[in-house]
C-alpha positions as CSV (number, residue, x, y, z in Angstrom):
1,X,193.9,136.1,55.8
2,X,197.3,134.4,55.8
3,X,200.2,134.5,58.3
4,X,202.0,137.1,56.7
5,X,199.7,139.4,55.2
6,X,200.1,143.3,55.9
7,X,197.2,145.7,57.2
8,X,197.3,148.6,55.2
9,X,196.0,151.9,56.7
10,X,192.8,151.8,55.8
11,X,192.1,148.2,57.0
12,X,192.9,149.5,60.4
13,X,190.4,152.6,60.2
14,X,188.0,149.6,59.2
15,X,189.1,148.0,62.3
16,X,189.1,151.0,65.0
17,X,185.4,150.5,65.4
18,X,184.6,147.1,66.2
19,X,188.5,147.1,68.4
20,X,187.5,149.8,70.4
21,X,184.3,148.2,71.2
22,X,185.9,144.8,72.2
23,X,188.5,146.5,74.3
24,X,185.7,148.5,76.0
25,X,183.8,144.9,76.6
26,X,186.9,143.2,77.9
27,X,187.0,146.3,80.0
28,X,183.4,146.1,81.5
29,X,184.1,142.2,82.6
30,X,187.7,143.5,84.6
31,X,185.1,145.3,86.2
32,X,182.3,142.9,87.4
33,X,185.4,140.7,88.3
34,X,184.9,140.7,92.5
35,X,188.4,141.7,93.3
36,X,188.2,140.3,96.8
37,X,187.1,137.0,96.3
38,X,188.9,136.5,92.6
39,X,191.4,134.0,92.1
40,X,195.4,134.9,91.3
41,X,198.4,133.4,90.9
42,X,201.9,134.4,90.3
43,X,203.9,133.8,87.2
44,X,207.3,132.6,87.2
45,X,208.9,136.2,86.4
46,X,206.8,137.4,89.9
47,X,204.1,139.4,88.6
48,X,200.3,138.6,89.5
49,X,198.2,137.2,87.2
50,X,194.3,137.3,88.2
51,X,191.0,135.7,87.5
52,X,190.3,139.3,85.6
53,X,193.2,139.0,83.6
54,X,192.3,135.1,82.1
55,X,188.9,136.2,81.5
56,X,190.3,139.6,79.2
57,X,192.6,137.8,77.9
58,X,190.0,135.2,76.4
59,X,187.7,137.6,75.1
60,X,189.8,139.9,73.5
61,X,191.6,136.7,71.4
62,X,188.5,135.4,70.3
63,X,187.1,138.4,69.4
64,X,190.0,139.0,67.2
65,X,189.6,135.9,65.3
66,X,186.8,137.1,64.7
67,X,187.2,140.5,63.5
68,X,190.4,139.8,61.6
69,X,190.8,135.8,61.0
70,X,194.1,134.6,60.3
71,X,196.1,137.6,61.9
72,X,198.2,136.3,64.4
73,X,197.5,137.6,68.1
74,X,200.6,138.0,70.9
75,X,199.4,138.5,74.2
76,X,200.6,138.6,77.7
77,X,198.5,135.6,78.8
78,X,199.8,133.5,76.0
79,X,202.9,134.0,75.5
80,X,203.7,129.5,75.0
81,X,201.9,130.2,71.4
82,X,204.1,132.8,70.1
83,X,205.5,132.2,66.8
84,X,208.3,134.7,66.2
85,X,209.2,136.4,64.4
86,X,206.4,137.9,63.2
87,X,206.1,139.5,59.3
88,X,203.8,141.4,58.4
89,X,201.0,142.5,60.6
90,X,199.9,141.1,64.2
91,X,198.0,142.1,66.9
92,X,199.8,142.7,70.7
93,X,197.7,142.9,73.4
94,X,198.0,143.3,77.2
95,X,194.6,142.1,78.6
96,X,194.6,143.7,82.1
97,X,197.7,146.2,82.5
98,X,198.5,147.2,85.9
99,X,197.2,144.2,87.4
100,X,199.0,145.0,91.0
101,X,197.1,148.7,91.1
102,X,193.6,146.4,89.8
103,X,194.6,143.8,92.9
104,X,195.3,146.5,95.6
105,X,192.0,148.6,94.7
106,X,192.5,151.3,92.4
107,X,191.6,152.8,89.0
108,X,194.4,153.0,87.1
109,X,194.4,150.2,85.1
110,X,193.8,149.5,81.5
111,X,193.1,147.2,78.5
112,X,195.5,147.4,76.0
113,X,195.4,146.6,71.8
114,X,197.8,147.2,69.3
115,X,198.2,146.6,65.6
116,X,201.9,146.1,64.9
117,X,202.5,146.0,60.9
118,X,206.3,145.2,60.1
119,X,207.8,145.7,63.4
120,X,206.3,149.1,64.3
121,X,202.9,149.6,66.1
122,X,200.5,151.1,63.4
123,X,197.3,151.1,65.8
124,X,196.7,151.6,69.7
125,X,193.5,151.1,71.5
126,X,194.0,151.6,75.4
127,X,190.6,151.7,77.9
128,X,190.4,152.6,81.2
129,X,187.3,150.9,82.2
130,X,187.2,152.3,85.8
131,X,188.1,156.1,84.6
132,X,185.4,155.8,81.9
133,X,188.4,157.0,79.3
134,X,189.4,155.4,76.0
135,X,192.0,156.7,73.9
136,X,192.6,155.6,70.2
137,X,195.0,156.3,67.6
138,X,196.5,155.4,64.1
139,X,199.4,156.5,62.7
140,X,199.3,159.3,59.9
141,X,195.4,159.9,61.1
142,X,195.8,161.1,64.7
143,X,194.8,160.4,68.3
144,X,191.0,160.4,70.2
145,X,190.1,160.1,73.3
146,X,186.2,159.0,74.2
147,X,184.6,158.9,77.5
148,X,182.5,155.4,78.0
149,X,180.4,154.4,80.4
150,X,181.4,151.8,82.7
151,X,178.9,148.8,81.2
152,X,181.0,149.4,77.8
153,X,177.3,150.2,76.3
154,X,177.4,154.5,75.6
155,X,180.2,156.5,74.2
156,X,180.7,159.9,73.8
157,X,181.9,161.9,70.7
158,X,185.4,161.5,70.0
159,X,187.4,164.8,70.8
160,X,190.8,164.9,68.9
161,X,194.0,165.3,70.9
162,X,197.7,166.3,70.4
163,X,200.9,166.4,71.9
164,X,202.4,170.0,73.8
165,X,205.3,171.5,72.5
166,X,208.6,171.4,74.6
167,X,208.0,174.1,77.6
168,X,211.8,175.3,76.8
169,X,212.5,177.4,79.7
170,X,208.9,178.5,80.3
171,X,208.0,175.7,82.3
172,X,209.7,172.7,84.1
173,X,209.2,168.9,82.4
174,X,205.9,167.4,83.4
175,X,207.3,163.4,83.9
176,X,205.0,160.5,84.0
177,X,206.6,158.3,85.8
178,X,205.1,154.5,87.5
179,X,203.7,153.9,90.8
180,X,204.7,150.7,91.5
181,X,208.0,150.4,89.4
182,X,211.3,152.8,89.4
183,X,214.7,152.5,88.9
184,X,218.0,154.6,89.3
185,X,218.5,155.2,85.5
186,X,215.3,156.4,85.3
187,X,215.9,158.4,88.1
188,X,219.0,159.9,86.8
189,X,217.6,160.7,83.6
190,X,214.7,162.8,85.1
191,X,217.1,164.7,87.3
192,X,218.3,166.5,84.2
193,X,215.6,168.1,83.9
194,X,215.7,170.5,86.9
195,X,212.1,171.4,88.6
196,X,210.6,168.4,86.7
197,X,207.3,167.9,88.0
198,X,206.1,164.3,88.3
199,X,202.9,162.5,87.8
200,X,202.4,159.4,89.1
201,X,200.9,156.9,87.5
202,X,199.5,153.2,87.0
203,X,199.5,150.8,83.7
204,X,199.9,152.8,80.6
205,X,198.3,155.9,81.3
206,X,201.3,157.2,81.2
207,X,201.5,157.1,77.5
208,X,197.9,158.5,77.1
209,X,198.9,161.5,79.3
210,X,201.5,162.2,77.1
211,X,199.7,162.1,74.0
212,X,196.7,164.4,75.1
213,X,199.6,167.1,76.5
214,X,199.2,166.8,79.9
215,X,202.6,165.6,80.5
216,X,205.7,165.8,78.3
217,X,208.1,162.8,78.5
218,X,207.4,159.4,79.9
219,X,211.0,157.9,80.2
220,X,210.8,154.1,81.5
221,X,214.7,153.5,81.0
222,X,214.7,149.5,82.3
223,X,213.0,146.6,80.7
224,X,209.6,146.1,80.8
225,X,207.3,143.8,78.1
226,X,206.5,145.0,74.8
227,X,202.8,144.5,75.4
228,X,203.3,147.3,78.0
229,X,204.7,149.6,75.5
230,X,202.8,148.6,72.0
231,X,199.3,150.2,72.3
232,X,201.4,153.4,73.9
233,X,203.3,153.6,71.3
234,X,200.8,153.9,68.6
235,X,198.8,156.4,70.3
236,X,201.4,159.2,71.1
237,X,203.2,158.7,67.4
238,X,199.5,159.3,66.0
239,X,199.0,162.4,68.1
240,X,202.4,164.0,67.3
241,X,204.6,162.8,69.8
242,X,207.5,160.1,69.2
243,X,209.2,156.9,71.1
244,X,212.4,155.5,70.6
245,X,214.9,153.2,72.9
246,X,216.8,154.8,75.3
247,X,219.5,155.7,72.8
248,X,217.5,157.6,70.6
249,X,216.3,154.7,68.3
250,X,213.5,153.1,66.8
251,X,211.7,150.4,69.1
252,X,210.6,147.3,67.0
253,X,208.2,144.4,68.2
254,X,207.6,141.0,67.2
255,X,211.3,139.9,66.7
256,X,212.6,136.9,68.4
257,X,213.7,138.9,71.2
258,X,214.0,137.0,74.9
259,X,211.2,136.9,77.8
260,X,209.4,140.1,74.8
261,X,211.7,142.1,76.4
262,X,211.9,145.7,75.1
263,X,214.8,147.0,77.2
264,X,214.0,151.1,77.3
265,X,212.0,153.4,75.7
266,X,210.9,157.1,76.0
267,X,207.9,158.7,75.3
268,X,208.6,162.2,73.5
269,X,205.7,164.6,73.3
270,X,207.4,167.0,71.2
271,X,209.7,164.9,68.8
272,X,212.1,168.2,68.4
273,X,213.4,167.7,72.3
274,X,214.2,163.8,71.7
275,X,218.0,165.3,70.6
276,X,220.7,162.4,71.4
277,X,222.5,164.9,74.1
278,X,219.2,164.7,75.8
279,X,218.6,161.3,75.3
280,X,221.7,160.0,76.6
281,X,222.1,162.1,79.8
282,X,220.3,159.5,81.9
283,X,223.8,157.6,81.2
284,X,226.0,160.0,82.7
């Protein structure tokens, strides 16, 4: 396949398979990675980069040349090859997300794939290799979530998931919000939302949380990578829910944008409470 060329939907049904199992591999090696003898580094924006995060990174990229030959790949670890913008259809993938919580010990980190077709991510594939958890979605088909063993060998039956409806005044906003980054806009924008009860959470979780309705909004109202935000994306929009900027619009991916910057997003279980008063009272 040519630079260029556009996966329809059912080209990424085809692909869900074979994806999920290579995320879930990628997954398995983060895991045999000795965390306190593995190398790391820092890259020049700060953030840790780690022995687990090369070794991802390079399976996941040639198993998609593989699996789809020809589709360009964008991902976190190699970001000196991008060739923006992109047209058509490319994949966007964060190798090891939440490398800090990976680094200091804990679970709650994940592998994430997406398929981005004309700007807008069409496909999300996000493991949690330490929880045991996948969740996978397309767009216009809906939203799974598997449980997997830990050696990336045995999967259980998909069960299908969905987005809650806004709790209105029956209940106060479950918030995911991250455990090792915050900010006062965020801040600001949750405090509208009186009694919001928060979860806190590593890597994009978040998003999965969201999309399986056990949380309602995950609002992340400063910049952060679209690789962070791609696979996310996909998978609450397949289950019902809906992201947009922090103004209430689309998100796009793949442009020539700088540093892959996506400046604010919110996750939206129920797409009826993303109304712009709402939206834009983190502003005030």
């Amino acid at each position: 396949m040519a630079e260029g060329v556009t996966l329809a939907g059912e080209d990424a049904l085809s692909l869900m398979e074979p994806l999920t199992k290579l995320a879930a591999q990628a997954g398995a090696a983060i895991l045999a990675v000795n965390r306190s003898t593995m190398g790391r580094d820092r890259k020049i924006d700060g953030s840790v980069v780690s022995d687990a995060d090369i070794l991802a990174d390079s399976m996941i990229v040639e198993g998609l040349a593989r699996l789809a030959p020809g589709i360009p790949v964008l991902s976190e670890e190699r970001t000196d090859l991008a060739a923006r913008p992109y047209r058509g259809s490319f994949f966007l993938i964060d190798p090891l997300d939440g490398t800090r919580e990976f680094v200091n010990g804990t679970d709650e980190f994940t592998v994430n794939i997406a398929l981005v077709t004309r700007g807008t991510p069409a496909l999300g594939i996000i493991v949690a290799p330490a929880l045991g958890l996948v969740w996978r979605g397309i767009v216009g088909r809906g939203t799974e979530r598997l449980l997997a063993s830990k050696d990336a060998t045995v999967y259980g039956a998909p069960q299908p998931v969905r987005t809650r409806p806004h709790p209105g005044l029956a209940a106060p906003w479950i918030v995911t919000v991250s455990r090792s980054h915050g900010d006062a806009r965020t801040e600001a924008f949750i405090a509208q939302r009186p009694g919001a009860v928060r979860q806190v959470l590593g890597s994009a979780i978040k998003f999965c949380r969201v999309a399986e309705g056990g949380a309602d909004i995950y609002p992340r109202l400063a910049p952060t990578s679209e690789w962070d935000v791609a696979a996310g994306h996909a998978i609450v929009t397949a289950a019902g829910g809906l992201v947009t900027d922090g103004h209430g619009q689309p998100l796009t991916f793949g442009e020539d944008r700088e540093d892959f910057l996506v400046q604010d997003f919110i996750a939206w279980g129920d797409p009826q409470a993303a109304s712009r008063d709402d939206i834009l009272a983190g502003d005030q």
